[in-house]
BALOBA-1460 file (C-alpha; in Angstrom, 3 decimals):
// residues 326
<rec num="1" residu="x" x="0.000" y="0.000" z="0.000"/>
<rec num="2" residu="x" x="1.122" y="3.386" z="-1.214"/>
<rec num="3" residu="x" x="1.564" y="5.756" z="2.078"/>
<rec num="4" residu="x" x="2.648" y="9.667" z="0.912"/>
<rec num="5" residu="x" x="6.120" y="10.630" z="1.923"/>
<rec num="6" residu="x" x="8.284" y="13.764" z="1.840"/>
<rec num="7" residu="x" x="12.004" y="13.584" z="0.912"/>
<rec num="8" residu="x" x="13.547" y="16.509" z="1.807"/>
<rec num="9" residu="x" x="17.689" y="16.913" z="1.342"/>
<rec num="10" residu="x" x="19.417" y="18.933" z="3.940"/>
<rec num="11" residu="x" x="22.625" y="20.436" z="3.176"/>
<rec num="12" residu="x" x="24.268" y="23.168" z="5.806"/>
<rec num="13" residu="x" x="21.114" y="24.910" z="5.888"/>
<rec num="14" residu="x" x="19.886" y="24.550" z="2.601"/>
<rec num="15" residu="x" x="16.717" y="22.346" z="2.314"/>
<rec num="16" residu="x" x="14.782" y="21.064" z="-1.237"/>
<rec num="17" residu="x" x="11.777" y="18.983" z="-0.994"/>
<rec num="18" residu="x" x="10.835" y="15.734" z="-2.754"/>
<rec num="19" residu="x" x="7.857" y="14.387" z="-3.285"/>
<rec num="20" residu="x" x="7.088" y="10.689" z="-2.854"/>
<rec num="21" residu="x" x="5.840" y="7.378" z="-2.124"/>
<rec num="22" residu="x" x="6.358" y="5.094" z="0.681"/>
<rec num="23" residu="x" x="9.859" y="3.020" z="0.437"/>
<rec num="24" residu="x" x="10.362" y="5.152" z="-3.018"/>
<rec num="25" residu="x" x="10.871" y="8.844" z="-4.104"/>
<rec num="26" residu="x" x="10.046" y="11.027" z="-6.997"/>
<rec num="27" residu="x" x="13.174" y="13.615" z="-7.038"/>
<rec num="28" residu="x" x="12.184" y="17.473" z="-7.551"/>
<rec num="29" residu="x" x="15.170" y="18.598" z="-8.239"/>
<rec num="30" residu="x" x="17.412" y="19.424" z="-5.410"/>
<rec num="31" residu="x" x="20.096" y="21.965" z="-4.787"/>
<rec num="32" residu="x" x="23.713" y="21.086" z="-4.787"/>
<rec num="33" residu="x" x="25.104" y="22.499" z="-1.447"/>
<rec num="34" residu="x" x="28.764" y="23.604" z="-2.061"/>
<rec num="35" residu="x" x="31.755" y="21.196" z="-1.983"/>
<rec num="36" residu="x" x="33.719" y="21.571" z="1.285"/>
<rec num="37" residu="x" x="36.212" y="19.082" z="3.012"/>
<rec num="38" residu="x" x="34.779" y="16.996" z="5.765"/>
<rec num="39" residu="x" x="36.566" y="14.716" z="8.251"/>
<rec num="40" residu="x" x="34.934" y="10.979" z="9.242"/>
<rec num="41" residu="x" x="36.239" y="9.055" z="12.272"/>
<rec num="42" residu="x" x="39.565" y="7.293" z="11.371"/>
<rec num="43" residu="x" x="40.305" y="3.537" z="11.494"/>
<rec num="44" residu="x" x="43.763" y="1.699" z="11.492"/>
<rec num="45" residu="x" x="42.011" y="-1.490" z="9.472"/>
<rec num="46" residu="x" x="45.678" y="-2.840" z="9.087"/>
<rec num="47" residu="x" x="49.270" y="-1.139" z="9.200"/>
<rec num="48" residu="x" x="49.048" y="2.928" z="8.321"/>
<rec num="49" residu="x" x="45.388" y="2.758" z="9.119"/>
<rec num="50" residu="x" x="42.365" y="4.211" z="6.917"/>
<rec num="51" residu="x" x="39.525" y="6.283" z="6.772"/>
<rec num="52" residu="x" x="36.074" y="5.318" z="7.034"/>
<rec num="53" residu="x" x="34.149" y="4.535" z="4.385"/>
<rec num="54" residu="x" x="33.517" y="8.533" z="3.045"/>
<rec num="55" residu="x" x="36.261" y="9.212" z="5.034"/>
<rec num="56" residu="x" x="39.054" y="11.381" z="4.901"/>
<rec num="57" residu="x" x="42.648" y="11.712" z="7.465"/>
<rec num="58" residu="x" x="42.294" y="15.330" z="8.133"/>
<rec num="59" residu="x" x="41.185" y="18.589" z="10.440"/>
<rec num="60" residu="x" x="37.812" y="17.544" z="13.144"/>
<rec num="61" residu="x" x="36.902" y="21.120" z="12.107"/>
<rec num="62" residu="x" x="36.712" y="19.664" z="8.578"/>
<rec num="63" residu="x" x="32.856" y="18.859" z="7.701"/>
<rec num="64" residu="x" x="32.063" y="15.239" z="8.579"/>
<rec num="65" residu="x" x="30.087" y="13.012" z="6.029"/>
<rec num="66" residu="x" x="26.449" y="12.519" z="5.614"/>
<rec num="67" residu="x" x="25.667" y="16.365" z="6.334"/>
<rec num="68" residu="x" x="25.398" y="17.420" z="2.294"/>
<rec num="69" residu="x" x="23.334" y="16.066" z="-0.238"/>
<rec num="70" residu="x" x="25.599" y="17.217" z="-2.683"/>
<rec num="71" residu="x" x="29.361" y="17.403" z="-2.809"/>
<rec num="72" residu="x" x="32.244" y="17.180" z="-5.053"/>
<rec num="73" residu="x" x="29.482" y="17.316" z="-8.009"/>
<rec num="74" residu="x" x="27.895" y="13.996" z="-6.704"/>
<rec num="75" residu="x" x="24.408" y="14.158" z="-5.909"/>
<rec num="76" residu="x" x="22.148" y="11.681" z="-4.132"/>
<rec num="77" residu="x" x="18.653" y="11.899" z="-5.644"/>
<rec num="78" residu="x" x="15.824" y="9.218" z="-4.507"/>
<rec num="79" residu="x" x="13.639" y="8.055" z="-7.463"/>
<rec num="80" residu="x" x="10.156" y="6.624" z="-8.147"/>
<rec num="81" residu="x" x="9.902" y="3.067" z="-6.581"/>
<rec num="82" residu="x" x="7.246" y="0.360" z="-6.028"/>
<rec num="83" residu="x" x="5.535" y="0.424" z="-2.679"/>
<rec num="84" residu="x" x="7.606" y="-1.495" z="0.390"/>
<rec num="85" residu="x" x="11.127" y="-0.481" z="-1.843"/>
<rec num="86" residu="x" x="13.593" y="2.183" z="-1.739"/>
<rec num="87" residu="x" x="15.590" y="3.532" z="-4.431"/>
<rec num="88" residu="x" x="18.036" y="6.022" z="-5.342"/>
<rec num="89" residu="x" x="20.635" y="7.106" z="-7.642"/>
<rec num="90" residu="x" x="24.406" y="9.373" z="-7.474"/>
<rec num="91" residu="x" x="24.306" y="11.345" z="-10.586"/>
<rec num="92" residu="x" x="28.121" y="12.619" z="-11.072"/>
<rec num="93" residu="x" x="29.523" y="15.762" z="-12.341"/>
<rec num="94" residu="x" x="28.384" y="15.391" z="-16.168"/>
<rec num="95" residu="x" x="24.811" y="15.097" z="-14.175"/>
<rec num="96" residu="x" x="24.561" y="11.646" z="-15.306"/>
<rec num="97" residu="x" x="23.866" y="8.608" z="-13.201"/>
<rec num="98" residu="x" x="26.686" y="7.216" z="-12.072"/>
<rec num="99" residu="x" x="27.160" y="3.258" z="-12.497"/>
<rec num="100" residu="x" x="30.730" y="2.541" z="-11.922"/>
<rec num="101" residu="x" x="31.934" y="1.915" z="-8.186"/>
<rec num="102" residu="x" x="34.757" y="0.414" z="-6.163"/>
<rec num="103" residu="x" x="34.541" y="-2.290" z="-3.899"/>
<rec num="104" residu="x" x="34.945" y="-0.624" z="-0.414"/>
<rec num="105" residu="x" x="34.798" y="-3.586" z="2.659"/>
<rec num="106" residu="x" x="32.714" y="-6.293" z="0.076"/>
<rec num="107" residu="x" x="30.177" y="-3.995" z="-1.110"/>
<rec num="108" residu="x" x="29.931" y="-0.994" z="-3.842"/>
<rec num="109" residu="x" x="27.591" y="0.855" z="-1.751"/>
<rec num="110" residu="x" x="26.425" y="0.940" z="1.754"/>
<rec num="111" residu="x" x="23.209" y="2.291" z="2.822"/>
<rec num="112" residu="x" x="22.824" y="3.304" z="6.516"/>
<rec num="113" residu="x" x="19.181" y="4.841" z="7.546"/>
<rec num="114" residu="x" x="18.706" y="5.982" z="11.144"/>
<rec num="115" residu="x" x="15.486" y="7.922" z="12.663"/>
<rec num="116" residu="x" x="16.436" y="11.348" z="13.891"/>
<rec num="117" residu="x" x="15.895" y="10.432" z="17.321"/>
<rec num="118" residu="x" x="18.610" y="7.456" z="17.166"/>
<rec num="119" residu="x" x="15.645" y="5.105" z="17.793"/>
<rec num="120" residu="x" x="16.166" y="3.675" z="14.685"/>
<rec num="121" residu="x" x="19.096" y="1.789" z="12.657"/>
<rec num="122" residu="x" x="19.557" y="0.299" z="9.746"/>
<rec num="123" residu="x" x="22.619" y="-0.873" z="7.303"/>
<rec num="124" residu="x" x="21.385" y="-2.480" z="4.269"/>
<rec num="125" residu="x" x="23.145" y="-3.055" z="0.626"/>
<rec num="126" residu="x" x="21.409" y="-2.130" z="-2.335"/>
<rec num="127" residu="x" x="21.229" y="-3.900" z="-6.038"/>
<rec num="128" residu="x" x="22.392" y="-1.726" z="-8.803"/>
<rec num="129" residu="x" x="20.755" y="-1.653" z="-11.751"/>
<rec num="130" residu="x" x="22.304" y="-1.049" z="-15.691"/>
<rec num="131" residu="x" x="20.598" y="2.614" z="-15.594"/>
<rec num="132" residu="x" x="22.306" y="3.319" z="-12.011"/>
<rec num="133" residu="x" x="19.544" y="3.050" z="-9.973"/>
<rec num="134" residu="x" x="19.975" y="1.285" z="-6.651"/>
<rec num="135" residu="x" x="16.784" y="-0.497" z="-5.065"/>
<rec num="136" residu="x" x="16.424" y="-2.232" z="-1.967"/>
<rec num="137" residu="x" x="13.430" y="-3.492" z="0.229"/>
<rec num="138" residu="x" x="12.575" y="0.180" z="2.467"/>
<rec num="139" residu="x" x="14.518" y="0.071" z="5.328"/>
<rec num="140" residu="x" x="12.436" y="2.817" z="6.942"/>
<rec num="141" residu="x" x="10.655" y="1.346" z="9.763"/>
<rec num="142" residu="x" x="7.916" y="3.263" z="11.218"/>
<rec num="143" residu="x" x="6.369" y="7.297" z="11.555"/>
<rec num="144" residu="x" x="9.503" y="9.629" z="11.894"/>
<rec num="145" residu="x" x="12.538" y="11.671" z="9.963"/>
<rec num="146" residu="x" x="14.622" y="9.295" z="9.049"/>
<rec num="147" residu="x" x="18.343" y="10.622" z="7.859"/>
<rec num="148" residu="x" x="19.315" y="7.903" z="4.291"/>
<rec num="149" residu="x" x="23.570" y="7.556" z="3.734"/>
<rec num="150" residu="x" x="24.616" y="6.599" z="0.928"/>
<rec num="151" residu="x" x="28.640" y="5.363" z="1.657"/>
<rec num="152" residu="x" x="30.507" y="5.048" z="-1.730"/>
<rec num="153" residu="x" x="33.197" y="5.370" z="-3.389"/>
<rec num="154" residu="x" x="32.881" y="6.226" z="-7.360"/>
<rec num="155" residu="x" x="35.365" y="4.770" z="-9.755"/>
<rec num="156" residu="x" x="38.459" y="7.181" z="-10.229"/>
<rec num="157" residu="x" x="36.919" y="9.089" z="-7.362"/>
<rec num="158" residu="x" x="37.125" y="10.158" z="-3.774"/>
<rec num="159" residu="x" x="35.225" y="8.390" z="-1.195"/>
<rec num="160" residu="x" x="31.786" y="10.074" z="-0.136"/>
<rec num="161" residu="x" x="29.070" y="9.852" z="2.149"/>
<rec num="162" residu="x" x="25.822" y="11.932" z="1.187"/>
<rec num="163" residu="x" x="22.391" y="12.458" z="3.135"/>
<rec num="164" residu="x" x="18.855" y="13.147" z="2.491"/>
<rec num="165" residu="x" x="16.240" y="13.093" z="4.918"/>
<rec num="166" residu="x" x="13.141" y="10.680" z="4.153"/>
<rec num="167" residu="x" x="9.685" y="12.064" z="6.541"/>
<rec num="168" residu="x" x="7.296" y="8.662" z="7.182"/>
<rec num="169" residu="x" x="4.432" y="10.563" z="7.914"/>
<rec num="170" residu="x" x="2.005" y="8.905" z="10.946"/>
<rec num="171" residu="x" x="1.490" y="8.850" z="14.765"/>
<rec num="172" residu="x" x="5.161" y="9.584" z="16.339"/>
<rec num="173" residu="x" x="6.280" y="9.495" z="19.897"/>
<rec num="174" residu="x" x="9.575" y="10.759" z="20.175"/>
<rec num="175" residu="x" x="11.928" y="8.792" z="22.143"/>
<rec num="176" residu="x" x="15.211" y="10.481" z="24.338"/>
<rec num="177" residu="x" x="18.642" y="9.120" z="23.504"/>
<rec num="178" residu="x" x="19.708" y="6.620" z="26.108"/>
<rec num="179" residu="x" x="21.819" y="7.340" z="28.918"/>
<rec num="180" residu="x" x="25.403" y="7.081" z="28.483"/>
<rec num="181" residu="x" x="26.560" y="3.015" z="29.399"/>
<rec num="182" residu="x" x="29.552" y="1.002" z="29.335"/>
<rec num="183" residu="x" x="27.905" y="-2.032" z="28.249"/>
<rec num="184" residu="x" x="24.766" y="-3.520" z="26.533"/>
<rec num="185" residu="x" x="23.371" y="-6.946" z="25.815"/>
<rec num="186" residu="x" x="22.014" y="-8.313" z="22.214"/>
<rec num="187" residu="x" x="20.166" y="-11.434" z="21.750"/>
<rec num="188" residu="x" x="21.807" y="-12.921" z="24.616"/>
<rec num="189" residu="x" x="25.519" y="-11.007" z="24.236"/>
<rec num="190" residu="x" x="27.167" y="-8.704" z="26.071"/>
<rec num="191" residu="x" x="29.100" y="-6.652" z="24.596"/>
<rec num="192" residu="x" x="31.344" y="-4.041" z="26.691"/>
<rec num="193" residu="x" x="32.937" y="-0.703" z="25.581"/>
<rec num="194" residu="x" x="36.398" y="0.904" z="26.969"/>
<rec num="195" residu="x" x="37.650" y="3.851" z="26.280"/>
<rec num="196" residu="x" x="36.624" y="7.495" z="26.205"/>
<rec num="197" residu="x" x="36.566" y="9.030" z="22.545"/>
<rec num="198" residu="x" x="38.023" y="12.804" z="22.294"/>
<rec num="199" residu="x" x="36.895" y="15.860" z="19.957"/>
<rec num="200" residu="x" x="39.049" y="16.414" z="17.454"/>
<rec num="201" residu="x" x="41.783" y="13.469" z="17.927"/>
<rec num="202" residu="x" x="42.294" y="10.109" z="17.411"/>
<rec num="203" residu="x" x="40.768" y="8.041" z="21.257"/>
<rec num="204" residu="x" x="40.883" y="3.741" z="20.810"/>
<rec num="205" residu="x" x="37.680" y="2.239" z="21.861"/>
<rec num="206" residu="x" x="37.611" y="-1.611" z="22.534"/>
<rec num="207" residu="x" x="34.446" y="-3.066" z="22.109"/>
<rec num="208" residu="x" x="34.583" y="-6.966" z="23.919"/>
<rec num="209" residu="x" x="32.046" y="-9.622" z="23.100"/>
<rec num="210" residu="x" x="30.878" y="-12.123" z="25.725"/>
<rec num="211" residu="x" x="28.318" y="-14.869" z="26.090"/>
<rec num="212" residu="x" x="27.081" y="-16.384" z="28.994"/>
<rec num="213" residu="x" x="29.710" y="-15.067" z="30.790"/>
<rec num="214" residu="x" x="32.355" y="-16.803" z="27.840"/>
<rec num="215" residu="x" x="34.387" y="-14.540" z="26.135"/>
<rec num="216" residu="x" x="33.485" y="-15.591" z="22.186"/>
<rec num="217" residu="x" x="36.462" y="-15.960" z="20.314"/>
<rec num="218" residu="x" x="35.738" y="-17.039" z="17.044"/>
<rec num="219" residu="x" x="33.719" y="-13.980" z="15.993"/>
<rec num="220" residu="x" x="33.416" y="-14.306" z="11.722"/>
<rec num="221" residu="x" x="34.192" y="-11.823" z="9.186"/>
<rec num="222" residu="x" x="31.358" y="-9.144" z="8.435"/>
<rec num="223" residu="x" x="32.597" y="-6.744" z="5.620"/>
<rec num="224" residu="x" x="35.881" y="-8.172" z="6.029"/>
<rec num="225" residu="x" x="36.302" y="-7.568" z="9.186"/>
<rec num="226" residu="x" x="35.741" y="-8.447" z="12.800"/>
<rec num="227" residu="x" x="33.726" y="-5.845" z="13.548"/>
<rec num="228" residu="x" x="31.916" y="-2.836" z="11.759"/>
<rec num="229" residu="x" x="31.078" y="0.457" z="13.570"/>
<rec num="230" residu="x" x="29.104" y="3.454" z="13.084"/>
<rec num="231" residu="x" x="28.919" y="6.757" z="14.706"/>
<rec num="232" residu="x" x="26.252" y="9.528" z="14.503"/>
<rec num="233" residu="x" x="26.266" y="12.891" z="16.200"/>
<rec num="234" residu="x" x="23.165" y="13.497" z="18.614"/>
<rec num="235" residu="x" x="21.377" y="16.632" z="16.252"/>
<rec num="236" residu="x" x="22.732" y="16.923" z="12.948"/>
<rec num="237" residu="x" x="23.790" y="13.342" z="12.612"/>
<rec num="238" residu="x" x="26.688" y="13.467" z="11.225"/>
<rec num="239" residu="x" x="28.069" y="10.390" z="9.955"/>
<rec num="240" residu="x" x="31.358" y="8.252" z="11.518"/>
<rec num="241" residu="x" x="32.110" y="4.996" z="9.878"/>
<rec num="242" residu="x" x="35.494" y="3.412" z="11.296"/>
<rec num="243" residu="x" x="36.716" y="-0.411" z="11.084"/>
<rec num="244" residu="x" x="38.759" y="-1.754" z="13.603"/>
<rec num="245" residu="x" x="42.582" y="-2.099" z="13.746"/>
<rec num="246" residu="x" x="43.329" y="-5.153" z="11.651"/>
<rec num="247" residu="x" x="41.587" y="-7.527" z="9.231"/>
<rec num="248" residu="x" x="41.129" y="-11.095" z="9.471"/>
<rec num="249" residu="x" x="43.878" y="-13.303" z="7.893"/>
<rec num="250" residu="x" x="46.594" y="-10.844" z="8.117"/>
<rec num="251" residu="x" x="47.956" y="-12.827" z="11.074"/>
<rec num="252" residu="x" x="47.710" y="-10.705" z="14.238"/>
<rec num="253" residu="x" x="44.381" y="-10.157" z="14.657"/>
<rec num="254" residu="x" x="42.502" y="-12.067" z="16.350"/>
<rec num="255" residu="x" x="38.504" y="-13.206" z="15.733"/>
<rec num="256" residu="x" x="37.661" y="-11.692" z="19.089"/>
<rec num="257" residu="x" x="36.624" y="-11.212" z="22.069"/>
<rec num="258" residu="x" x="38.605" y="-7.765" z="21.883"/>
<rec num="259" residu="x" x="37.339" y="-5.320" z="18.702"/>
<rec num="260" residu="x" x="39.242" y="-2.124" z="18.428"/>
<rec num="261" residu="x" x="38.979" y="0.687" z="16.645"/>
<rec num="262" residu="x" x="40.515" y="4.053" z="16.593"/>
<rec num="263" residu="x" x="37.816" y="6.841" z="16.215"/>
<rec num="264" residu="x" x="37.841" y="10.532" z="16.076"/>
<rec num="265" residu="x" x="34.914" y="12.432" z="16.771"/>
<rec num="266" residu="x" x="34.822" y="16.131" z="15.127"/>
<rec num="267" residu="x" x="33.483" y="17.759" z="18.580"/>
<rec num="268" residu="x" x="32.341" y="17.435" z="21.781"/>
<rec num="269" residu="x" x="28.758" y="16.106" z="22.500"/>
<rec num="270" residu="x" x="26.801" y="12.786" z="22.389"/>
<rec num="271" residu="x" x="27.094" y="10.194" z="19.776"/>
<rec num="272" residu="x" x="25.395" y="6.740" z="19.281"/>
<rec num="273" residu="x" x="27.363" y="4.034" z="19.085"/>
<rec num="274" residu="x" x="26.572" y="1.276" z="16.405"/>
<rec num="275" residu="x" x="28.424" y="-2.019" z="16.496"/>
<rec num="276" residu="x" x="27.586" y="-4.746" z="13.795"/>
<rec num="277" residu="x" x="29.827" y="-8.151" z="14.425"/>
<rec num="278" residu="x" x="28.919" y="-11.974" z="12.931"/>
<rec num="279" residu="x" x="29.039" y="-14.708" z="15.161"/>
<rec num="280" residu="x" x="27.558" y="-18.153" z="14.016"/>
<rec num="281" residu="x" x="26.364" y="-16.862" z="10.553"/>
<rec num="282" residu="x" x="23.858" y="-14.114" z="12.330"/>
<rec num="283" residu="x" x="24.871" y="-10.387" z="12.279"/>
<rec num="284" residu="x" x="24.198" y="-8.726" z="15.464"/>
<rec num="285" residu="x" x="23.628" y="-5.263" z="16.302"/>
<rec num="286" residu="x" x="24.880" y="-3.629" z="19.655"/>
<rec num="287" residu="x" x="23.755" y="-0.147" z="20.819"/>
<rec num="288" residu="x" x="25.753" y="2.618" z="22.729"/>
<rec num="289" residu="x" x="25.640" y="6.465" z="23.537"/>
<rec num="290" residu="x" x="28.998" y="7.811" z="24.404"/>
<rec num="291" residu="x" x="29.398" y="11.839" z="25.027"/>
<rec num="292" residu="x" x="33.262" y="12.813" z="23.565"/>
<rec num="293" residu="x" x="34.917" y="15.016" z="25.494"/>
<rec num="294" residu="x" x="33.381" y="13.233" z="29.164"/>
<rec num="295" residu="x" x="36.307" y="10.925" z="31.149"/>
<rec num="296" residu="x" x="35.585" y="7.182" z="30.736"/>
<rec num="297" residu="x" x="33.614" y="5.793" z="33.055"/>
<rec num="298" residu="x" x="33.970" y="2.478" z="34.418"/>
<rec num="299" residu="x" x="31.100" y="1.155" z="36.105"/>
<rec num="300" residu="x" x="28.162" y="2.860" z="34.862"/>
<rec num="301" residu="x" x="24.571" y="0.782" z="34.358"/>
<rec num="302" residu="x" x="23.753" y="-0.046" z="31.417"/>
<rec num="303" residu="x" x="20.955" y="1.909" z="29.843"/>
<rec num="304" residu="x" x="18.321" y="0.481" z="28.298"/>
<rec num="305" residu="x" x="18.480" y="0.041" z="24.647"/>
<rec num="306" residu="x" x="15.718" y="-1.217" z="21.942"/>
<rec num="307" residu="x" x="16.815" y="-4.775" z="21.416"/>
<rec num="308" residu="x" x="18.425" y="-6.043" z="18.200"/>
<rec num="309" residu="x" x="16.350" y="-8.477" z="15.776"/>
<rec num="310" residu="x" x="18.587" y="-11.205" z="14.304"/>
<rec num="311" residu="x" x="18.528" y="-12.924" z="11.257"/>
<rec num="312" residu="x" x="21.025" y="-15.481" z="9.200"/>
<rec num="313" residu="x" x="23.651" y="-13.899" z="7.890"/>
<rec num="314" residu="x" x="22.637" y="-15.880" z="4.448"/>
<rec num="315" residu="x" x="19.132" y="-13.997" z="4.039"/>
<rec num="316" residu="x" x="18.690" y="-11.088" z="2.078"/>
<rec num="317" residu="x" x="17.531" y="-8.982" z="5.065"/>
<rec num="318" residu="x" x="19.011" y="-9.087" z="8.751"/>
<rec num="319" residu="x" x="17.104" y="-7.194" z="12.023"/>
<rec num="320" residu="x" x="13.677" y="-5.958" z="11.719"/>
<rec num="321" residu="x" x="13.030" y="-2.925" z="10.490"/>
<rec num="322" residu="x" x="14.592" y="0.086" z="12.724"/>
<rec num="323" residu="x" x="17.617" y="-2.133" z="13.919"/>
<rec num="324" residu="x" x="19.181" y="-3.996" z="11.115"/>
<rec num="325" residu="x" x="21.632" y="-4.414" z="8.541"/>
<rec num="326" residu="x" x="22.306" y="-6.264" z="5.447"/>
């Protein structure tokens, strides 16, 4: 069933509307905001370390991703879809839809949706089609402003991360952002963080997975790696993507319990916290807030945290809708 929607793209100030349908988008024509550097959380995945997905090593007063629709003449423009899909397209600088892409950790695009209000999350990975559209079942999952990433990195191109904002229009109860907590529990794991990130320089965070009280040590690859985090900024969401030191197979890192990843955060203020690792073929989500810039600390409750869906790693869809990824 077809439910109206309203895309709009929000870019330093500058907002265009779209109009739509439910899981799909018809694409009025929005304004490129200007290109400007931006800085994602760094992650060592190996010797020398790397950047984040649409990251770059630079400046936290740099622009992080996901804040601009448009950038470096790439624009992310939702299209037309059936009802119960989304779909979008990055037209380039000849204003043409883009359909070449590199391989960044296993996929040529990454799709992250959260709500506004952090009560929602969801990493899913599109199909390309020959025209350059990408579709994928709607990852929205309920009444809200839900912020759409699109993590890519064109071929002969620098890596991006653009935003749009997709409105699911129906009854909405706004929910606060959970208390700041040094561990939470996922479909029976616990997973504990260490390690107090910093504004504007580089702060390790160790994320360690337990169950039953075990420390699980044969966590699986997920995106070739370990572990697979993402960061958004309470407000503006702006968008962190790290990987964790090392990669499996290179012979010093091991498949758990221990995850770490080194992770700037452009200022001070609250973040949430998303950790996506594979154990036994199922990809698990587990939830933090942190607030960079506050000293660690050890001992603090847990807060309560919506609780992660599950779903074999070998289906097309993992979590239900508002805590997921694919």
């Amino acid at each position: 069933m077809n439910t109206a929607t309203k895309l709009s793209a929000f870019a330093l100030g500058v907002a265009t509307v779209f109009g739509a349908t439910y899981g799909a988008a018809r694409v009025a024509g929005p304004e490129a905001a200007p290109a400007e550097s931006r800085h994602d959380a760094t992650g060592d995945h190996g010797a020398g370390g790397e950047a984040g997905h649409g990251g770059e090593q630079g400046g936290a007063a740099h622009l992080p991703g996901g804040l601009l629709v448009s950038e470096r003449g790439y624009t992310l423009r939702p299209v037309d879809a059936p009802a119960g899909q989304f779909a979008f397209q990055v037209t380039g600088p000849d204003g043409r839809a883009v359909t070449a892409y590199e391989v960044a950790h296993d996929k040529r695009m990454h799709l992250i949706v959260a709500r506004r209000d952090l009560s929602g999350f969801r990493h899913v990975h599109p199909e390309m089609g020959p025209d350059g559209t990408w579709r994928v079942d709607s990852p929205l999952g309920g009444p809200g402003v839900w912020r759409a990433f699109a993590d890519f990195t064109p071929t002969g191109g620098e890596a991006l991360t653009l935003g749009v904002d997709v409105t699911v229009p129906g009854a909405l109860t706004g929910r606060p952002l959970p208390a700041p907590a040094t561990s939470t529990t996922v479909d029976g794991y616990t997973v504990t963080l260490a390690g107090a990130p910093q504004p504007g320089r580089t702060a390790e965070l160790t994320l360690t997975v337990s169950r039953d009280g075990a420390p699980v040590t044969d966590l699986e690859p997920y995106l070739g790696a370990y572990g697979h985090l993402v960061a958004l900024r309470q407000g503006d969401l702006a968008y962190l993507h790290v990987h964790p030191n090392g990669e499996p197979g290179d012979g010093r890192t091991s498949p758990g319990p221990e995850v770490r990843f080194a992770a700037e955060m452009p200022s001070a203020g609250a973040y949430r916290l998303y950790l996506d690792f594979n154990h036994r073929g199922v990809v698990r989500t587990a939830e933090f807030t942190v607030i960079a810039g506050a000293p660690a600390t050890p001992g603090v409750p847990a807060a309560s945290t919506p609780a992660a869906t599950t779903t074999p790693t070998a289906g097309a869809d993992h979590g239900a809708p508002g805590h997921g990824h694919d």
